[in-house]
C-alpha positions in Angstrom: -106.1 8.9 65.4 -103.0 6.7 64.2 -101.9 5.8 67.5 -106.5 4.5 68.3 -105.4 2.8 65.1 -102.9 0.9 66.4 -104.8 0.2 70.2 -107.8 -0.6 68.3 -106.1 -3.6 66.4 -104.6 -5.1 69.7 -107.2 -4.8 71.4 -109.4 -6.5 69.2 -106.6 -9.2 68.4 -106.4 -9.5 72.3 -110.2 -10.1 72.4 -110.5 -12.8 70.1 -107.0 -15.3 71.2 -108.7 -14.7 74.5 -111.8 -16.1 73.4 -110.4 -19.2 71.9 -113.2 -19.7 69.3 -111.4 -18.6 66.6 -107.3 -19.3 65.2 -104.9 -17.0 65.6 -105.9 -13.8 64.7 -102.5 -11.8 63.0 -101.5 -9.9 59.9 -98.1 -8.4 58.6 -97.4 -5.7 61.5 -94.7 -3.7 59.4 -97.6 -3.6 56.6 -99.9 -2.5 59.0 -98.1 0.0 60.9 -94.5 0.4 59.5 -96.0 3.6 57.5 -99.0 5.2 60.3 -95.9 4.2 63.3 -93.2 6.8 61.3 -96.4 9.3 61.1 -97.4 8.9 65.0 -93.3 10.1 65.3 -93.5 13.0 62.6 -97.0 14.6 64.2 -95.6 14.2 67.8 -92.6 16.2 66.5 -95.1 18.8 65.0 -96.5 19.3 68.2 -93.6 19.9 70.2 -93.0 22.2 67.3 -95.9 23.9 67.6 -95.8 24.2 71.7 -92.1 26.0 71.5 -93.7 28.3 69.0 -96.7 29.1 71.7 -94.6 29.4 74.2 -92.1 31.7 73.0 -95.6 33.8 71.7 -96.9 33.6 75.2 -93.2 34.8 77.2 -92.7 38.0 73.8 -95.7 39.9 74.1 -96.8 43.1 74.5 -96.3 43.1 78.8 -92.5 42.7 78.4 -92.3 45.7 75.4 -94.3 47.6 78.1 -92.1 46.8 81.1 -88.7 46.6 79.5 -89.3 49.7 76.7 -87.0 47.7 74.2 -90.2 46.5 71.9 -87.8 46.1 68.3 -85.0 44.3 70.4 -88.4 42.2 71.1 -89.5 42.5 67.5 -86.6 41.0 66.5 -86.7 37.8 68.4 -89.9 37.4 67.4 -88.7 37.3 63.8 -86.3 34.6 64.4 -89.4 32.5 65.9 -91.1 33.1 63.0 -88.4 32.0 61.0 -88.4 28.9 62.9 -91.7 28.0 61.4 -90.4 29.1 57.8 -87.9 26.3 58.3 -90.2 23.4 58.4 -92.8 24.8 56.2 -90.1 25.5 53.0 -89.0 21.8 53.1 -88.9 20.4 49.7 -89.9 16.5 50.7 -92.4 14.5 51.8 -91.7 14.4 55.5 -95.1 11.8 56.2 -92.8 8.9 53.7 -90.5 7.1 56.1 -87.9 7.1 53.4 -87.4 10.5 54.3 -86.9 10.0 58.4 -83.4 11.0 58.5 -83.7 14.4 56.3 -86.6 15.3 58.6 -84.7 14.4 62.0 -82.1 17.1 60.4 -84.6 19.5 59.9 -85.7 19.2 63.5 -82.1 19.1 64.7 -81.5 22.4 63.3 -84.9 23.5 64.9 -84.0 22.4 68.1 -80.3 24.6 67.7 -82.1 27.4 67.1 -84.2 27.4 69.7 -81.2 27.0 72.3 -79.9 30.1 70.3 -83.0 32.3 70.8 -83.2 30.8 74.3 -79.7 32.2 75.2 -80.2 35.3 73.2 -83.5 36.0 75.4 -82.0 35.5 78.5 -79.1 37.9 77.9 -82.1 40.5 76.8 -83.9 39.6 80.0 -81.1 40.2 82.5 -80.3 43.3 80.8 -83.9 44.7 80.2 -84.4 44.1 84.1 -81.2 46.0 85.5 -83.2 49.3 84.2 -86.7 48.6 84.5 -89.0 51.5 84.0 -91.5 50.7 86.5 -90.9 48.2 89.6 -94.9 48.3 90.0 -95.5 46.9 86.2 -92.6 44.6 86.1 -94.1 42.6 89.8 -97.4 42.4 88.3 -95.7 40.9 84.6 -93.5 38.2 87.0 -96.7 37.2 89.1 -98.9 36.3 85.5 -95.9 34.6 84.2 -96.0 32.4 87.5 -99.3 31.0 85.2 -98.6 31.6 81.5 -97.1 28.3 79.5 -93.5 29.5 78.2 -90.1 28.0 78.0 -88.5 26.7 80.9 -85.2 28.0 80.7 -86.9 31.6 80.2 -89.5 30.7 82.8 -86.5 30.2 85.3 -84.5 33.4 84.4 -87.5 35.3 84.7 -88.5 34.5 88.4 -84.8 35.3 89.5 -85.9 38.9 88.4 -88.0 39.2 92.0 -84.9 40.5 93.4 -84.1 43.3 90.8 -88.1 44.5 90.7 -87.5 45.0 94.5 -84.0 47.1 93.8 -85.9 48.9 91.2 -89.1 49.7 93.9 -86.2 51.0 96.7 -85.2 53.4 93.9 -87.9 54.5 93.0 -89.2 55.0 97.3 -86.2 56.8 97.5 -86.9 59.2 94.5 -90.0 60.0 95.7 -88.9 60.4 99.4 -86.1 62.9 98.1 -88.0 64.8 96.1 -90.7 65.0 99.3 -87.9 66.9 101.2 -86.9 69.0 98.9 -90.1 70.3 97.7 -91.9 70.0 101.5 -91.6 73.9 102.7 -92.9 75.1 99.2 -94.9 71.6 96.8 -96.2 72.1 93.9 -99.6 72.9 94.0 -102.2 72.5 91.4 -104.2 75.8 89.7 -106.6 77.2 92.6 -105.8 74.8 95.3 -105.7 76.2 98.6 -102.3 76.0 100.1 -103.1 72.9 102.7 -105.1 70.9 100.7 -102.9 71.4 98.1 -99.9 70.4 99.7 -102.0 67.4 101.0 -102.8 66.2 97.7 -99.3 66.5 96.2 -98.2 64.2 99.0 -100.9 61.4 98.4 -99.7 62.1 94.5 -96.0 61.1 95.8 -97.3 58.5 97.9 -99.5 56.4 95.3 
């Protein structure tokens, strides 16, 4: 709306010297926009705000507690998002009045610092999480819809270099299954009542799937 503000007055400005029927059409720009200009710069800053926040939302959900099985190690970064929020929210000035710019730009320096910290911090957490993944099946499916989902770059980035570790995880777990195939073979499992062939049939396809 401030920045149509500003367009609008141009435009018509532009309009009317272009017409030449009437003088010079101008006013005092720095009393027209000196205020609603500093406001276009404090809301765009909000937004950026408000898309880290999303993003970081969108990346700490409950997919990666199920796939890495740390949810309070997620809970926790989640609490320093919050906190980001907190920050902006508890400041005790006017941050729309221009006389305030420079305390504000602080405010979203320190922001902007803690992001990079949390940034960091998730990274570690997702390296780690992935070198002990409880499921390679759940982990490829959680890398493919983060292919899609709006999140930070930087986490974005570490997270697609996890392909290679989902597929170590899957040869583990192919192995598991094919040693404990061998040494069960001559004598599986069988479920109550099932006939010995069929039975031994249906433990397999349970190993397989």
């Amino acid at each position: 709306m401030l920045k149509q503000w500003k367009d609008s007055y141009l435009k018509v400005r532009a309009k009317i010297e272009s017409s030449g029927r009437d003088s010079r059409w101008e006013f005092d720009r720095r009393k027209l926009f000196d205020k609603t200009d500093h406001q276009i710069l404090i809301c765009t800053e909000l937004n950026k705000v408000a898309i880290v926040i999303e993003e970081f939302y969108n990346i700490f959900g409950p997919e990666l507690k199920a796939v890495t099985g740390e949810p309070k190690r997620i809970e926790d970064v989640l609490k320093r998002v919050k906190n980001l929020i907190l920050r902006i929210k508890s400041v005790t000035f006017d941050i729309f009045s221009p006389k305030n710019k420079q305390a504000f730009q602080r405010v979203i320096e320190e922001f902007n610092h803690e992001v990079r910290e949390i940034e960091a911090e998730a990274k570690t957490f997702i390296t780690q999480s992935f070198k002990k993944l409880r499921s390679a099946e759940s982990a490829f499916e959680m890398l493919l819809r983060f292919e899609n989902i709006k999140s930070r770059e930087a986490i974005n980035e570490e997270l697609m270099k996890k392909f290679s570790d989902t597929l170590s995880q899957y040869d583990r777990e192919v192995d598991l299954m094919f040693e404990l195939f061998k040494s069960l073979r001559d004598k599986p499992p069988l479920y109550k009542n099932h006939p010995p062939a069929s039975g031994a049939i249906s433990w397999a396809r349970f190993l397989f799937k």
